[in-house]
C-alpha positions as CSV (number, residue, x, y, z in Angstrom):
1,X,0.0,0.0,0.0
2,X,1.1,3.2,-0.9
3,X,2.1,5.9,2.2
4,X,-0.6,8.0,3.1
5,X,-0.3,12.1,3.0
6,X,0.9,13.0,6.3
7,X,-1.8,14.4,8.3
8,X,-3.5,13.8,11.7
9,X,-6.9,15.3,10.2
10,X,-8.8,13.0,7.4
11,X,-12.7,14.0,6.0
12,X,-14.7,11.6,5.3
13,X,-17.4,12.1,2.7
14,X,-19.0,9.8,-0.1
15,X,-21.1,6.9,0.0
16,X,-24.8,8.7,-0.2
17,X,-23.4,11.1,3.5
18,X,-25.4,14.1,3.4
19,X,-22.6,15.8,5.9
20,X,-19.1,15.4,5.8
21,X,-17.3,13.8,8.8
22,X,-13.7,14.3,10.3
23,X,-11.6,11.9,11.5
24,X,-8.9,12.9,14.2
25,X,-5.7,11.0,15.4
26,X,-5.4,12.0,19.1
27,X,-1.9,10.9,21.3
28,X,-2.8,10.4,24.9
29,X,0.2,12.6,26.2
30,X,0.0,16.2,27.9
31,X,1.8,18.0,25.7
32,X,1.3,21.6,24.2
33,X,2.9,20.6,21.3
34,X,-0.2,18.4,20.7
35,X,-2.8,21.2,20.7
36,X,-0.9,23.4,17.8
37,X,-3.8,22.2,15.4
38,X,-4.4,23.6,11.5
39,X,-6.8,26.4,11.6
40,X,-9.8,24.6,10.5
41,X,-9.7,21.8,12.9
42,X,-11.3,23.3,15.8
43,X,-13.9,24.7,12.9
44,X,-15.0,21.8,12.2
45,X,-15.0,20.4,15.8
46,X,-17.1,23.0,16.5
47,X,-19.9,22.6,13.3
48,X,-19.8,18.9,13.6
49,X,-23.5,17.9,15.8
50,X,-21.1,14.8,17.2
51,X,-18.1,14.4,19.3
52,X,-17.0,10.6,18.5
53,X,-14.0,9.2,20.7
54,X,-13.1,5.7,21.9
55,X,-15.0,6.3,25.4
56,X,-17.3,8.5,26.5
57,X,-15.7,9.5,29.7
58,X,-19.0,10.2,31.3
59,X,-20.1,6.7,31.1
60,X,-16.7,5.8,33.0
61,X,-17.0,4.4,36.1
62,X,-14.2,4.5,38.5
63,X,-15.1,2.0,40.8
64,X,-16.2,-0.5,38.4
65,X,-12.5,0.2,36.3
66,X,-10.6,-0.2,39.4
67,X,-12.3,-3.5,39.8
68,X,-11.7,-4.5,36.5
69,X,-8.5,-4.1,36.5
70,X,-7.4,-6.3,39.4
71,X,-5.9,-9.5,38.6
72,X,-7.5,-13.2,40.0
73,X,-7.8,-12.9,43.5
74,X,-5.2,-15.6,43.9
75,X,-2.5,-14.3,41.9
76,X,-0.2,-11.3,43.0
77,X,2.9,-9.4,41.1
78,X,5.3,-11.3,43.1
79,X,4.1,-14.1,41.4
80,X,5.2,-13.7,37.8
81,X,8.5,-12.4,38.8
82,X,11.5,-13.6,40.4
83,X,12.7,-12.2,43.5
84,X,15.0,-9.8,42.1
85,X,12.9,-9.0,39.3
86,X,10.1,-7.9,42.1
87,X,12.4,-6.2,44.3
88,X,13.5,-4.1,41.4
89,X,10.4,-3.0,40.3
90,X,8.6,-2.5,44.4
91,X,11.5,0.2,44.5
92,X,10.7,1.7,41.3
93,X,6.9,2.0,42.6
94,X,7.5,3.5,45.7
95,X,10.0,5.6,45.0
96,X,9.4,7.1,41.3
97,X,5.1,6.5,41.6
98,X,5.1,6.8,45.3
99,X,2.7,4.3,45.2
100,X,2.4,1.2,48.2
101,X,3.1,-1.6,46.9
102,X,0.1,-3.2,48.3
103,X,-2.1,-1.3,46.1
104,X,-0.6,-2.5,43.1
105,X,0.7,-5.8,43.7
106,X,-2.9,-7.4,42.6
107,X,-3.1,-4.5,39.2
108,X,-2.9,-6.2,36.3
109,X,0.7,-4.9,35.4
110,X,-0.2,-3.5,32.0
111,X,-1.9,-0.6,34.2
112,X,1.0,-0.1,36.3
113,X,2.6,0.1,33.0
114,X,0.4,2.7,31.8
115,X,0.9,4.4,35.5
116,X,5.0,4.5,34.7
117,X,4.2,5.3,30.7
118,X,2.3,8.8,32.6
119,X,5.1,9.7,34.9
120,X,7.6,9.9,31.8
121,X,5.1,12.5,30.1
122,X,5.7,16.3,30.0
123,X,3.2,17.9,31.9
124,X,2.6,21.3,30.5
125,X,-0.8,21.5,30.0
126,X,-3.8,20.0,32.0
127,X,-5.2,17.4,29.4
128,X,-4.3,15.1,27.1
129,X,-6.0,15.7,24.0
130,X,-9.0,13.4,24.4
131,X,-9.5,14.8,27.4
132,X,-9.8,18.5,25.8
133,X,-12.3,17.4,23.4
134,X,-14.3,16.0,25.4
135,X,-14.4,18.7,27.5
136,X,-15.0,21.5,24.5
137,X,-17.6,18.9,23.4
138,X,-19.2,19.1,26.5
139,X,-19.1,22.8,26.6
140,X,-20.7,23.0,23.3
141,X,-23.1,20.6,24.1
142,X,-22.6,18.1,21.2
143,X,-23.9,14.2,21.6
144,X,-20.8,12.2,22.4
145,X,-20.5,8.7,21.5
146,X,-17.9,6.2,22.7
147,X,-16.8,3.8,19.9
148,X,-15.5,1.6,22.5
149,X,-17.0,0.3,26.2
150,X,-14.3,0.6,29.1
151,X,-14.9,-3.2,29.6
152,X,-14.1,-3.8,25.9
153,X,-10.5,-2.4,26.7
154,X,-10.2,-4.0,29.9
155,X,-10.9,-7.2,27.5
156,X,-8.3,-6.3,25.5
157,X,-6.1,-6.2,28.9
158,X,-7.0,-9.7,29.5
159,X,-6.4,-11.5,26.5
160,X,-2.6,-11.0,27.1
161,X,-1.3,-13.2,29.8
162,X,-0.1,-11.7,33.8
163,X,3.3,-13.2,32.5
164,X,3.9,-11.7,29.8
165,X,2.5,-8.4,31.1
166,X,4.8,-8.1,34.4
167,X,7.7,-9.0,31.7
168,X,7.0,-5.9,29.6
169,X,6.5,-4.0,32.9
170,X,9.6,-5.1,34.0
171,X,11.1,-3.9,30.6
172,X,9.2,-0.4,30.7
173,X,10.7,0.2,33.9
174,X,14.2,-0.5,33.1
175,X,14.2,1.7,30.2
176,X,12.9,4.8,32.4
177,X,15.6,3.8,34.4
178,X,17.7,4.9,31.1
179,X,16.6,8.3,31.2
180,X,17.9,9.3,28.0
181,X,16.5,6.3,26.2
182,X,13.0,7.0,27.2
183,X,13.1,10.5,26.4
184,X,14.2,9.8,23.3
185,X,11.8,7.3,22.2
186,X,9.2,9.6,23.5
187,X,10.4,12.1,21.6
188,X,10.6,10.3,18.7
189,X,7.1,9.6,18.6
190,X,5.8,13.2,19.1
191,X,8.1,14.1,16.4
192,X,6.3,11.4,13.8
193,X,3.0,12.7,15.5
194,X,3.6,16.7,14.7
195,X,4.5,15.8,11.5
196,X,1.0,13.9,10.9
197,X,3.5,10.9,9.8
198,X,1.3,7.9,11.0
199,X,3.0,5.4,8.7
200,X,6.2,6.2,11.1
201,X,4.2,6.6,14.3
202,X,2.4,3.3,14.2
203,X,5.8,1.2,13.1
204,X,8.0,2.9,15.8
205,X,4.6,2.4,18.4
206,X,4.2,-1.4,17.4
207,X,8.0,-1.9,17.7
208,X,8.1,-0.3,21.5
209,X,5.4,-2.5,22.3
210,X,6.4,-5.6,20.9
211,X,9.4,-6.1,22.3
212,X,7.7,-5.8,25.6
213,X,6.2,-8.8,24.4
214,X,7.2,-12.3,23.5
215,X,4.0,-13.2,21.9
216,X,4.4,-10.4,19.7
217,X,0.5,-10.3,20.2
218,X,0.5,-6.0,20.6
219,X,-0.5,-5.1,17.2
220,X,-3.6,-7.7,16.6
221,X,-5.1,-7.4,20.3
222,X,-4.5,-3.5,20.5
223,X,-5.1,-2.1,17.1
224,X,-6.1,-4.7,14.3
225,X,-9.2,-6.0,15.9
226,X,-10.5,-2.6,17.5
227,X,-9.7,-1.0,14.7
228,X,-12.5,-3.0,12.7
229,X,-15.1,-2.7,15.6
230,X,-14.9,0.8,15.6
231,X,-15.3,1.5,12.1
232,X,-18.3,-0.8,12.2
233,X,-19.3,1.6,15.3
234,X,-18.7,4.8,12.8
235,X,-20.8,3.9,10.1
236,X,-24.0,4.5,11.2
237,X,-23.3,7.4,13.5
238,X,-22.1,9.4,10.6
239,X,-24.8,8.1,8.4
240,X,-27.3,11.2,9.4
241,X,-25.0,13.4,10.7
242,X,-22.0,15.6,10.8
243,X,-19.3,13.9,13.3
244,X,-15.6,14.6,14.5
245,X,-14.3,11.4,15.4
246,X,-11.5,11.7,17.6
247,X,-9.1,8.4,17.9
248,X,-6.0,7.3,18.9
249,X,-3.5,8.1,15.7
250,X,-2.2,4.7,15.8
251,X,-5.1,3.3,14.8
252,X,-5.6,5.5,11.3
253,X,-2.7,3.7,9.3
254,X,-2.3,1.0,7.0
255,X,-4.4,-1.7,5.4
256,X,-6.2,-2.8,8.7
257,X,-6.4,0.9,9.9
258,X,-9.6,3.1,10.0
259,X,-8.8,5.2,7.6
260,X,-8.3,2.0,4.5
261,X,-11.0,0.3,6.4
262,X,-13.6,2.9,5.6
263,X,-12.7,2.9,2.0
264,X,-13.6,-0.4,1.8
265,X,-17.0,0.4,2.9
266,X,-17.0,3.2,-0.1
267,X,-16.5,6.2,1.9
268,X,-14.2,8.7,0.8
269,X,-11.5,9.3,2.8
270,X,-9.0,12.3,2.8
271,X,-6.5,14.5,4.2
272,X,-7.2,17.9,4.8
């Protein structure tokens, strides 16, 4: 497949729509960088009647996502490492999270992961970017949509095994022990981002990930196969109406991405 135009904001129009629609790739990292967007993307934010993003956060429960993501009640992080391995990693969590141990030793350790991902972010502005528009959606009183239920993710959580997860936590945390490494592959991928390159931002991403991961299971569980139930999910919200769809950028790309996937469905799809 030929590379895409680089851009992090696609229309899509064609197939009998009455309105055009806009698809967004969002990066879940606070950032002002992030928010430098093309003049007319907030314009269309702003005329679309829908604000479409994985989740809607007000349907988000934190009670019921704290319970779901605890592992089995008999199994614990100490566990699915070895001693060393577990003694390295408790003095990462209370010292760099300041987080007891005993509140995360029964986590699934894909969300301590994403607890250490957060700590290596710059925090210059408030939100991440899904977070901003929900809130201007909210402000503007647009109907949101999640594409995706918070179970649905934890789901995807589960289908990779407490082993391999407290291996590519144990990995994570080693490289932000590398300081310079981790900012650099941060860096990395906000450069690919501001530079709307998503064939770059989802190979680097995948890579990252997948060597996290012996099963090499990262790409399928967390992009392929959402990827196909939320264009299923777009379809008929932008049938009758004018949405901005607002996604994680790594799931635009290639021939199992969003983007290609509505083509095949006979929308129009293109970078503006």
């Amino acid at each position: 497949m030929a590379q895409e135009a680089h851009s992090l904001f696609w229309q899509i129009s064609g197939n009998g729509l009455t309105n055009a629609s806009y698809l967004y790739g969002t990066m879940h990292i606070n950032d002002q960088r992030v928010f430098d967007f093309k003049p007319d993307v907030l314009r269309h934010f702003d005329a679309a009647n829908a604000l479409v993003l994985e989740l809607n956060m007000d349907s988000i429960n934190p009670l019921t996502v704290m319970n779901l993501m605890v592992m089995d009640s008999s199994i614990t992080l100490s566990e699915l490492l070895s001693e060393e391995d577990f003694s390295y990693v408790v003095n990462f969590i209370e010292d760099s999270l300041s987080l007891p141990i005993e509140f995360v030793e029964q986590l699934q350790p894909l969300f301590i992961s994403s607890f250490v991902s957060e700590r290596s972010n710059k925090s210059d502005v408030k939100d991440a970017l899904d977070v901003f528009f929900f809130k201007r959606g909210k402000l503007q009183d647009k109907n949101i949509v999640g594409l995706e239920k918070v179970q649905e993710q934890i789901d995807a959580f589960n289908s990779i095994p407490y082993e391999e997860q407290a291996k590519g936590l144990l990995e994570l945390i080693k490289e932000e022990q590398s300081a310079q490494k981790a900012n650099n592959s941060t860096e990395e991928l906000i450069q690919h981002y501001l530079d709307g390159n998503l064939d770059s931002l989802i190979i680097i991403a995948t890579d990252l990930q997948e060597s996290k991961f012996t099963n090499q299971c990262f790409e399928r569980i967390f992009l392929i196969d959402r990827n196909k139930i939320m264009t299923n999910r777009i379809v008929p919200i932008i049938k009758n109406q004018s949405a901005f769809i607002a996604i994680g950028a790594a799931h635009l790309p290639g021939k199992e991405g969003v983007i290609q996937l509505l083509r095949e469905k006979g929308y129009t799809v293109e970078p503006r």
